[in-house]
mmCIF file of the C-alpha atoms, coordinates in Angstrom:
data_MODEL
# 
_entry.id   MODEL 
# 
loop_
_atom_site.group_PDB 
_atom_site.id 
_atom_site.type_symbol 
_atom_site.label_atom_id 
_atom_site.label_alt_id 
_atom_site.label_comp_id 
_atom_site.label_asym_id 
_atom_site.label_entity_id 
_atom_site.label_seq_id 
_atom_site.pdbx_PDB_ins_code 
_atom_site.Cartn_x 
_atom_site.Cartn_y 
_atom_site.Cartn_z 
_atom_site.occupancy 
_atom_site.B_iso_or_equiv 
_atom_site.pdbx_formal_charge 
_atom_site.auth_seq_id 
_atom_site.auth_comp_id 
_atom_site.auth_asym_id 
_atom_site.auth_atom_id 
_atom_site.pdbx_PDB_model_num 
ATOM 1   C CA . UNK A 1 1   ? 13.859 13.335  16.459  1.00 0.00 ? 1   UNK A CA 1 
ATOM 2   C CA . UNK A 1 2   ? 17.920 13.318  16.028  1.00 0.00 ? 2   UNK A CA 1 
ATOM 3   C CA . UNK A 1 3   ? 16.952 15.940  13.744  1.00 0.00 ? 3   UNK A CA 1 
ATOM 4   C CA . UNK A 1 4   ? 14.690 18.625  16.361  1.00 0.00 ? 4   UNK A CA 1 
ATOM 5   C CA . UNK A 1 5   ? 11.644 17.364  15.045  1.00 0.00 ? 5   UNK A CA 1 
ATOM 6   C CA . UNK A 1 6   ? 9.125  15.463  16.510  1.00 0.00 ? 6   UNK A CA 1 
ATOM 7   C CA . UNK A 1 7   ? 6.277  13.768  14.472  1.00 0.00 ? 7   UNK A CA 1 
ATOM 8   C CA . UNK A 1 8   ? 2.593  14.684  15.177  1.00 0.00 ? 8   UNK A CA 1 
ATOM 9   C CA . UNK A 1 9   ? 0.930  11.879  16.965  1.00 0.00 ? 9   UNK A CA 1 
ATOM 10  C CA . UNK A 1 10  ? -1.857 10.737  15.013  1.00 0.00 ? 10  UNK A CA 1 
ATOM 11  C CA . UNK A 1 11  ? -5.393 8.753   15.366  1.00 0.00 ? 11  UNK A CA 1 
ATOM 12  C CA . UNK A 1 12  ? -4.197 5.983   13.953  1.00 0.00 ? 12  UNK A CA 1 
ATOM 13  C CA . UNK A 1 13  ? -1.111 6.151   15.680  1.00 0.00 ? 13  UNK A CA 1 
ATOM 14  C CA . UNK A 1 14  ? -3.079 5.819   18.768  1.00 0.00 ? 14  UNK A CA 1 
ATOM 15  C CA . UNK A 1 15  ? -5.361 2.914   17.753  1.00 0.00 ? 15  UNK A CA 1 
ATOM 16  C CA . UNK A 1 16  ? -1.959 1.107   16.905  1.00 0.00 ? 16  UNK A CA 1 
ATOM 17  C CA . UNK A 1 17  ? -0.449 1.727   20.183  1.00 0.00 ? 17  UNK A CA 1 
ATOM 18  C CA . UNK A 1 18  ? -3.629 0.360   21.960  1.00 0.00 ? 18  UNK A CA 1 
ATOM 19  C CA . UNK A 1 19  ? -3.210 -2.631  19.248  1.00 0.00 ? 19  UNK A CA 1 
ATOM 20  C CA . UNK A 1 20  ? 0.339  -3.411  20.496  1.00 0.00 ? 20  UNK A CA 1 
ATOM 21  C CA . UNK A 1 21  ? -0.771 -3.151  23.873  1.00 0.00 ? 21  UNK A CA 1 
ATOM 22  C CA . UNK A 1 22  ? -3.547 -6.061  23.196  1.00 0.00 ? 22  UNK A CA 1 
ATOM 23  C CA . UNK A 1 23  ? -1.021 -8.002  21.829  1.00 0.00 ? 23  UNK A CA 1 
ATOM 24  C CA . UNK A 1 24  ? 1.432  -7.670  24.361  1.00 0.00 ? 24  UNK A CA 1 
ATOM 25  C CA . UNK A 1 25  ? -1.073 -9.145  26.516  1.00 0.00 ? 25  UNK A CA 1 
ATOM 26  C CA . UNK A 1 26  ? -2.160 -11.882 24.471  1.00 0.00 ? 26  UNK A CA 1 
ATOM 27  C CA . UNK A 1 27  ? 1.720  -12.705 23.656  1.00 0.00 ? 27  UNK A CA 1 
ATOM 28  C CA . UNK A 1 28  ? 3.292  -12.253 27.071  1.00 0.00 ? 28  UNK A CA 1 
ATOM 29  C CA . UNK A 1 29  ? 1.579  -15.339 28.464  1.00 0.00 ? 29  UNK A CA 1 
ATOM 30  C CA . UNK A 1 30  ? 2.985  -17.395 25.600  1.00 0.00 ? 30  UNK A CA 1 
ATOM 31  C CA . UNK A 1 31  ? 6.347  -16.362 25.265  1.00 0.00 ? 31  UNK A CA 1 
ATOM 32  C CA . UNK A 1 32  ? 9.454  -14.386 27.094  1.00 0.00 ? 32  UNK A CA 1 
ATOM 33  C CA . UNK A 1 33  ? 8.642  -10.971 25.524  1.00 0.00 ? 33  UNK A CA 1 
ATOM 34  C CA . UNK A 1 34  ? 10.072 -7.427  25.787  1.00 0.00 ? 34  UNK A CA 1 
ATOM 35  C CA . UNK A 1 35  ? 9.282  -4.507  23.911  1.00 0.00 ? 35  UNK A CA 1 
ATOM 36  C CA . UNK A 1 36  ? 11.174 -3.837  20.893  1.00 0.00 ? 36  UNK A CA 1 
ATOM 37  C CA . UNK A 1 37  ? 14.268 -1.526  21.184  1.00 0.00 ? 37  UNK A CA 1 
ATOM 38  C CA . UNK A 1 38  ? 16.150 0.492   18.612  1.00 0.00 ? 38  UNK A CA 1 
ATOM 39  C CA . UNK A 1 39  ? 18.904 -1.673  16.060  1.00 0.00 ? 39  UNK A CA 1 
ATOM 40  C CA . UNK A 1 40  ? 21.203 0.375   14.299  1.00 0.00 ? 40  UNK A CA 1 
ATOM 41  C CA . UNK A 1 41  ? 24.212 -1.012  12.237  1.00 0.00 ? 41  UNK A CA 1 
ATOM 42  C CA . UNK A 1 42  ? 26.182 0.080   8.902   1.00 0.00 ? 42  UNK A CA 1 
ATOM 43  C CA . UNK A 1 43  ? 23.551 2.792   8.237   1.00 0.00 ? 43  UNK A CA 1 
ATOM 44  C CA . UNK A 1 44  ? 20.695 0.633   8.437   1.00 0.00 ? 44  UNK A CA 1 
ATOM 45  C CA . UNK A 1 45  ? 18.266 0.682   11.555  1.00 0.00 ? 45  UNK A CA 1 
ATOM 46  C CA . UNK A 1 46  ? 15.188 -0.573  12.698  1.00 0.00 ? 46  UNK A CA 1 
ATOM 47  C CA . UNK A 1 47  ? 12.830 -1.134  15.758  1.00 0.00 ? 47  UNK A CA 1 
ATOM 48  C CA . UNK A 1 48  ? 10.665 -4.469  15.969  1.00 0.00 ? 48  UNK A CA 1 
ATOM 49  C CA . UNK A 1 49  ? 7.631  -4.020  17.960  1.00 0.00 ? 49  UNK A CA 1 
ATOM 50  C CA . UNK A 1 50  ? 8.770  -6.742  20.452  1.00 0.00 ? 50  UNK A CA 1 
ATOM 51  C CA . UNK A 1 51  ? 11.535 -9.118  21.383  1.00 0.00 ? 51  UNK A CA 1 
ATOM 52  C CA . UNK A 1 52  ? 10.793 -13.111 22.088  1.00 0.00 ? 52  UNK A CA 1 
ATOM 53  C CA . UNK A 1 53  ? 13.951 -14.736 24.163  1.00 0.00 ? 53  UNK A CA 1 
ATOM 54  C CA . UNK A 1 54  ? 14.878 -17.988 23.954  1.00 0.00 ? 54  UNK A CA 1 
ATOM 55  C CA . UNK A 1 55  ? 17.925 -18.510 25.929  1.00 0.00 ? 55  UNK A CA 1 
ATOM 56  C CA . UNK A 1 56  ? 20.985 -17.377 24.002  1.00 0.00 ? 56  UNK A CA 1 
ATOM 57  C CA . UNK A 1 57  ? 18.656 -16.500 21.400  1.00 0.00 ? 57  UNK A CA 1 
ATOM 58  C CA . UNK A 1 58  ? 16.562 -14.008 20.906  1.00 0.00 ? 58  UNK A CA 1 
ATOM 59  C CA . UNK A 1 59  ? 13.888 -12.937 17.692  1.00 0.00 ? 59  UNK A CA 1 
ATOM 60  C CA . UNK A 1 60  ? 12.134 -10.235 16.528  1.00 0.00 ? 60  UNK A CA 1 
ATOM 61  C CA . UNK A 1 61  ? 8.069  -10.188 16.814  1.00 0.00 ? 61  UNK A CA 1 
ATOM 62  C CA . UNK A 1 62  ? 6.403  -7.712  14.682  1.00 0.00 ? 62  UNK A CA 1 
ATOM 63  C CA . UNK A 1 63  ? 2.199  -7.053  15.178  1.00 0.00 ? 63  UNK A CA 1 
ATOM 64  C CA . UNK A 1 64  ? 0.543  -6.948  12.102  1.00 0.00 ? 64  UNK A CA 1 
ATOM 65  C CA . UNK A 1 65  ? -3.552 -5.737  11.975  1.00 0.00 ? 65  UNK A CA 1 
ATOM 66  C CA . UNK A 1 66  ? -4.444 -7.809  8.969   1.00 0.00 ? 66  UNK A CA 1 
ATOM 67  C CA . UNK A 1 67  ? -5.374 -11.593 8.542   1.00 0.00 ? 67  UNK A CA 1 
ATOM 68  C CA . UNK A 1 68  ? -2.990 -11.788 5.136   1.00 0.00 ? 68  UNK A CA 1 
ATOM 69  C CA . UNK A 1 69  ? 0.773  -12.946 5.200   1.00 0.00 ? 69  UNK A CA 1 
ATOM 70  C CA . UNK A 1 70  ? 2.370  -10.719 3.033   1.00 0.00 ? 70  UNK A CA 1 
ATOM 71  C CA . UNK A 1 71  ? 5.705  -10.587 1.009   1.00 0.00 ? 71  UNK A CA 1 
ATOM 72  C CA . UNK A 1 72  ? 6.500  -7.230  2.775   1.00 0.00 ? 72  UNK A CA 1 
ATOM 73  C CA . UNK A 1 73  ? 5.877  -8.299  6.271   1.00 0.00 ? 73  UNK A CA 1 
ATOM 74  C CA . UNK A 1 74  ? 8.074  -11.170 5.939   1.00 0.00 ? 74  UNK A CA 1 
ATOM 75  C CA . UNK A 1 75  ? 11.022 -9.084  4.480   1.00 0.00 ? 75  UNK A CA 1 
ATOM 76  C CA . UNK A 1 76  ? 10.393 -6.538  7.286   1.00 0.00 ? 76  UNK A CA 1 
ATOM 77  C CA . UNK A 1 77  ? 10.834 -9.142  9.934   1.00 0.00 ? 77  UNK A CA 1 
ATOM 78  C CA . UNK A 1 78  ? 14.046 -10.640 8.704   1.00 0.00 ? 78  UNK A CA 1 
ATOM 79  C CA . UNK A 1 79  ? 15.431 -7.151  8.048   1.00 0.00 ? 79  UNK A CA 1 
ATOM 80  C CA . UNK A 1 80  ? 14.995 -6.708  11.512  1.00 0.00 ? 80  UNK A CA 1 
ATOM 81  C CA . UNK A 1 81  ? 16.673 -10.405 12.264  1.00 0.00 ? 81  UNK A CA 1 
ATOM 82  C CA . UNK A 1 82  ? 20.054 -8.627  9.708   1.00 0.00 ? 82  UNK A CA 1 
ATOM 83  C CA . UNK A 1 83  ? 19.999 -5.629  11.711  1.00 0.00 ? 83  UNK A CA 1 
ATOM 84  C CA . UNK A 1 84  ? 19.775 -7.586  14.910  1.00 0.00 ? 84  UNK A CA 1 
ATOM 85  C CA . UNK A 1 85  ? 22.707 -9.929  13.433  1.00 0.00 ? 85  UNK A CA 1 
ATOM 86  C CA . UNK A 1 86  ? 24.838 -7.351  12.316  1.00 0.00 ? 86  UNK A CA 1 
ATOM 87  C CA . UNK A 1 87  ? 24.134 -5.318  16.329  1.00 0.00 ? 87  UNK A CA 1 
ATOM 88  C CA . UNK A 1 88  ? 25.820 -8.893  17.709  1.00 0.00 ? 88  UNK A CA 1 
ATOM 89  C CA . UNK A 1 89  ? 22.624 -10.649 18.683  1.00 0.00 ? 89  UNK A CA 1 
ATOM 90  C CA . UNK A 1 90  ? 22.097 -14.543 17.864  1.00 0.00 ? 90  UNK A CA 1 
ATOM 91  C CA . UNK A 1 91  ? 18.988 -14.792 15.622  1.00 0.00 ? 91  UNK A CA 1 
ATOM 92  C CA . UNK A 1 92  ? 17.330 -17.874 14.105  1.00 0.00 ? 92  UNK A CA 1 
ATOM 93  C CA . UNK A 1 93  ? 13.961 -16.878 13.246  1.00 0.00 ? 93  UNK A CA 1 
ATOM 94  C CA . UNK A 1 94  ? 11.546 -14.139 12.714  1.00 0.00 ? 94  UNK A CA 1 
ATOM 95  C CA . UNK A 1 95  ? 8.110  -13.899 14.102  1.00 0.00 ? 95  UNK A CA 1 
ATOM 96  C CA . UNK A 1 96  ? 4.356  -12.469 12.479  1.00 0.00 ? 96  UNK A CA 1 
ATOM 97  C CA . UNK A 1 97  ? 1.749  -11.972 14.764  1.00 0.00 ? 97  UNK A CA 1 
ATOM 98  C CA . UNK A 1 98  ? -1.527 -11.131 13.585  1.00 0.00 ? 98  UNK A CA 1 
ATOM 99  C CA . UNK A 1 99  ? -3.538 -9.627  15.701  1.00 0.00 ? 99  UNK A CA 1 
ATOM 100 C CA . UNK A 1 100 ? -7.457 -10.086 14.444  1.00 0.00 ? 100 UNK A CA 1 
ATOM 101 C CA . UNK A 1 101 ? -6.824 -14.150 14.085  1.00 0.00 ? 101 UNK A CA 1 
ATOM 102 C CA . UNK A 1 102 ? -4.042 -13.976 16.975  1.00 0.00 ? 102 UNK A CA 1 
ATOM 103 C CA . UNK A 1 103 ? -1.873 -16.296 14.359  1.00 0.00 ? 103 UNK A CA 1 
ATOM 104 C CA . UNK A 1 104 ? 1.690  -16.437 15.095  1.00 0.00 ? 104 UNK A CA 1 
ATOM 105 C CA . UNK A 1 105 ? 3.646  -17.089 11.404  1.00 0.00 ? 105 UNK A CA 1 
ATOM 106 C CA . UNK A 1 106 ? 7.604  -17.743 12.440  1.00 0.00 ? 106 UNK A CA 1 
ATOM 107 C CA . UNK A 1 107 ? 9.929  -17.307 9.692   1.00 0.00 ? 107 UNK A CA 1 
ATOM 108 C CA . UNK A 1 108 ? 13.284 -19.115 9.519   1.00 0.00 ? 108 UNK A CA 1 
ATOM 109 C CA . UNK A 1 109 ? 16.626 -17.046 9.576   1.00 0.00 ? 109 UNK A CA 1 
ATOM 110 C CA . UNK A 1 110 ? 19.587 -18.794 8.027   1.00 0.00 ? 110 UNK A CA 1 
ATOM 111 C CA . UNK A 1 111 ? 22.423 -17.677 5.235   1.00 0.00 ? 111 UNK A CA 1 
ATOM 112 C CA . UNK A 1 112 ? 19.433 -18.258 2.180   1.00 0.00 ? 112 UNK A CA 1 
ATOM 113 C CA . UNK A 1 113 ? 17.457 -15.495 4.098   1.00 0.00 ? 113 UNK A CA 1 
ATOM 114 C CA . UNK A 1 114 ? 20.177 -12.933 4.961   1.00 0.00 ? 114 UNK A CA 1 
ATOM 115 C CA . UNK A 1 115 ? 21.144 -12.863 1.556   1.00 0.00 ? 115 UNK A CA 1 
ATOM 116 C CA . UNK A 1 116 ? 17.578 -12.283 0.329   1.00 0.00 ? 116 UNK A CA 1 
ATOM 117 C CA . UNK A 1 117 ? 17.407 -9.497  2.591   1.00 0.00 ? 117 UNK A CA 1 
ATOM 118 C CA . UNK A 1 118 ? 21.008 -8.229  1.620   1.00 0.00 ? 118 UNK A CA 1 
ATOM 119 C CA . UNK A 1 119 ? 19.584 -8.620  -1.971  1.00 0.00 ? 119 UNK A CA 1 
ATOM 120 C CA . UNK A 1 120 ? 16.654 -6.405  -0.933  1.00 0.00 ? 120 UNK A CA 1 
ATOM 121 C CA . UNK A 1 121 ? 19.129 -3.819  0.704   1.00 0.00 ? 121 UNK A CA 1 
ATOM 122 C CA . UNK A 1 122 ? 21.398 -3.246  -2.357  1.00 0.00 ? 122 UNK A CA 1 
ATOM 123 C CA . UNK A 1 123 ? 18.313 -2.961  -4.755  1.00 0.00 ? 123 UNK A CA 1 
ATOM 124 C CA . UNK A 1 124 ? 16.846 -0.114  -2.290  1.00 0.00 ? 124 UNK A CA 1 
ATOM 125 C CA . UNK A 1 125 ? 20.210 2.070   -2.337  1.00 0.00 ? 125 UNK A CA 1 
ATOM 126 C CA . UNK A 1 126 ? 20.353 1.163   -6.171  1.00 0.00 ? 126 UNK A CA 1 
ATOM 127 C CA . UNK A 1 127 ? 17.581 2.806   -7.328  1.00 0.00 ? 127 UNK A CA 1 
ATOM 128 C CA . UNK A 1 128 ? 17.370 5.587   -4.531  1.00 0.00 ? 128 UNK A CA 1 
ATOM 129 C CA . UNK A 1 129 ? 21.007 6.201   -6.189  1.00 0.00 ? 129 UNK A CA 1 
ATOM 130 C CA . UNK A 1 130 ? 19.181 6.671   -10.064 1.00 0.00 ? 130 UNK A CA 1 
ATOM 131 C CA . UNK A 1 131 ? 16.458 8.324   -8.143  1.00 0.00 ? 131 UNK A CA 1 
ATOM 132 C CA . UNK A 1 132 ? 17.204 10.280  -4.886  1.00 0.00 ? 132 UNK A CA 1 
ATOM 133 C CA . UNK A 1 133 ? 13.888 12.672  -5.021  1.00 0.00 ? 133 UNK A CA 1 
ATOM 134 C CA . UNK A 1 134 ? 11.222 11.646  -2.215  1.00 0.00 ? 134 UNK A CA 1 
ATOM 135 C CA . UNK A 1 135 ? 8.451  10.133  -4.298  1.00 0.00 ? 135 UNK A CA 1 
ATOM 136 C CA . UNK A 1 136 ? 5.247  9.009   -2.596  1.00 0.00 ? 136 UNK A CA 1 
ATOM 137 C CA . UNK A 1 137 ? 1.513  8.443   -3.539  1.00 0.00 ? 137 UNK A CA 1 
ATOM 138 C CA . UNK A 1 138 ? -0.286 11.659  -2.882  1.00 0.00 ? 138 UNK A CA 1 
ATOM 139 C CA . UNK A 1 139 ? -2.351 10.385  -0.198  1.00 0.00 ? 139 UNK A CA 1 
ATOM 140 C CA . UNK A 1 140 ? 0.599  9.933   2.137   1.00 0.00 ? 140 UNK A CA 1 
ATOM 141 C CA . UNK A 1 141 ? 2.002  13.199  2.200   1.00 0.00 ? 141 UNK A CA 1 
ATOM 142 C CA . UNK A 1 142 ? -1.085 14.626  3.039   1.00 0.00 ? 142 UNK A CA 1 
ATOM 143 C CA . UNK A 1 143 ? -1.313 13.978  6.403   1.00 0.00 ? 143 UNK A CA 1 
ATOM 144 C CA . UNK A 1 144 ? 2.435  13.066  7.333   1.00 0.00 ? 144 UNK A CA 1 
ATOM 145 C CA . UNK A 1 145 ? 3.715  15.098  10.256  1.00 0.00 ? 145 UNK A CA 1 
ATOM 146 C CA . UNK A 1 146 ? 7.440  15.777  8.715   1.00 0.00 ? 146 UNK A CA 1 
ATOM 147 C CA . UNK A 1 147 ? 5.334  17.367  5.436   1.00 0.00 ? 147 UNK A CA 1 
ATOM 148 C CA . UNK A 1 148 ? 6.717  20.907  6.415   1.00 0.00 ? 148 UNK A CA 1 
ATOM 149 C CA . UNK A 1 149 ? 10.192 20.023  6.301   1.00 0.00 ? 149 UNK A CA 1 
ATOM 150 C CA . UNK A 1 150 ? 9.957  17.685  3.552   1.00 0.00 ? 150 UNK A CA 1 
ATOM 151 C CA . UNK A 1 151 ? 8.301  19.545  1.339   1.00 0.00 ? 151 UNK A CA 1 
ATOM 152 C CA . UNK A 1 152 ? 7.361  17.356  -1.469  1.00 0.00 ? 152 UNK A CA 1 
ATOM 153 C CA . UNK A 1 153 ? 6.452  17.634  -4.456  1.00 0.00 ? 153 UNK A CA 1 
ATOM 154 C CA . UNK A 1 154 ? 2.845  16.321  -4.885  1.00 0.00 ? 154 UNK A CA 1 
ATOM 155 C CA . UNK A 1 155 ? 2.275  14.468  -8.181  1.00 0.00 ? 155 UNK A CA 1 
ATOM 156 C CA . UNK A 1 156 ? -0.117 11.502  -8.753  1.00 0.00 ? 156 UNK A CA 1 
ATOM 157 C CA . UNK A 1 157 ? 1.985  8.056   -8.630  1.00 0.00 ? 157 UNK A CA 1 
ATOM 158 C CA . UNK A 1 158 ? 0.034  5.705   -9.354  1.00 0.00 ? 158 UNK A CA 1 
ATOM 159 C CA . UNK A 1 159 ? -3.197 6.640   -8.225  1.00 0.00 ? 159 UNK A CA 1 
ATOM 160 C CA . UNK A 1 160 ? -6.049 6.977   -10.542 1.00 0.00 ? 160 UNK A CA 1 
# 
């Protein structure tokens, strides 16, 4: 949007909106929750779907629609704790909330995990530095509202 361009609101866009909503719901009568809001620090940035505040401190809460903890959700979170961190917040944890078993997975947020997640950071610009192109599977360029403007190149990766 910084840029003039606003991305085409999709189905499933929609049914994840409505998702968030049903948590919010759920979540709200647990915990002191607010919406997520924009983090930007250093050239890194990210929005968590919601907030949880615990006096001083406060966490990030991200919705996930599947049952499985995965390696990538958990790095997502505590990115968002980093960028939080680094925007002058006081984080100690990270929050998972699946929404089909309504299962709440908190994730600790110490020095061990910041530098796993500074680790992460420095790989990323690494390789985008041996590698700057825009590479993505096929199937996700095909209906991405910035396609236009991005104008990829569409080869196979991956995919069989």
């Amino acid at each position: 949007e910084a840029l003039g361009f606003r991305e085409r609101v999709s189905q499933y866009m929609i049914e994840g909106k409505e998702k968030e909503d049903e948590a919010y719901k759920y979540l709200s009568a647990k915990l002191t929750l607010e919406k997520g809001r924009f983090y930007s620090s250093g050239g890194l940035s990210g929005f968590p779907d919601f907030i949880v505040r615990r006096g001083r401190w406060i966490s990030p809460l991200d919705v996930k629609m599947s049952n499985k903890v995965r390696l990538d959700h958990k790095a997502e979170v505590l990115f968002y704790c980093y960028i939080m961190e680094l925007s002058g917040e006081r984080v100690r944890e990270g929050i998972l909330y699946y929404l089909p078993s309504r299962r709440l997975v908190k994730l600790n947020y110490s020095s061990q995990e910041r530098e796993y997640i500074k680790r992460i950071i420095q790989e990323i610009i690494e390789s985008r530095r041996n590698d700057p192109k825009v590479r993505q599977p096929v199937r996700k360029c095909l209906n991405c509202g910035f396609r236009r403007w991005c104008n990829p190149r569409l080869e196979p990766i991956g995919e069989a």
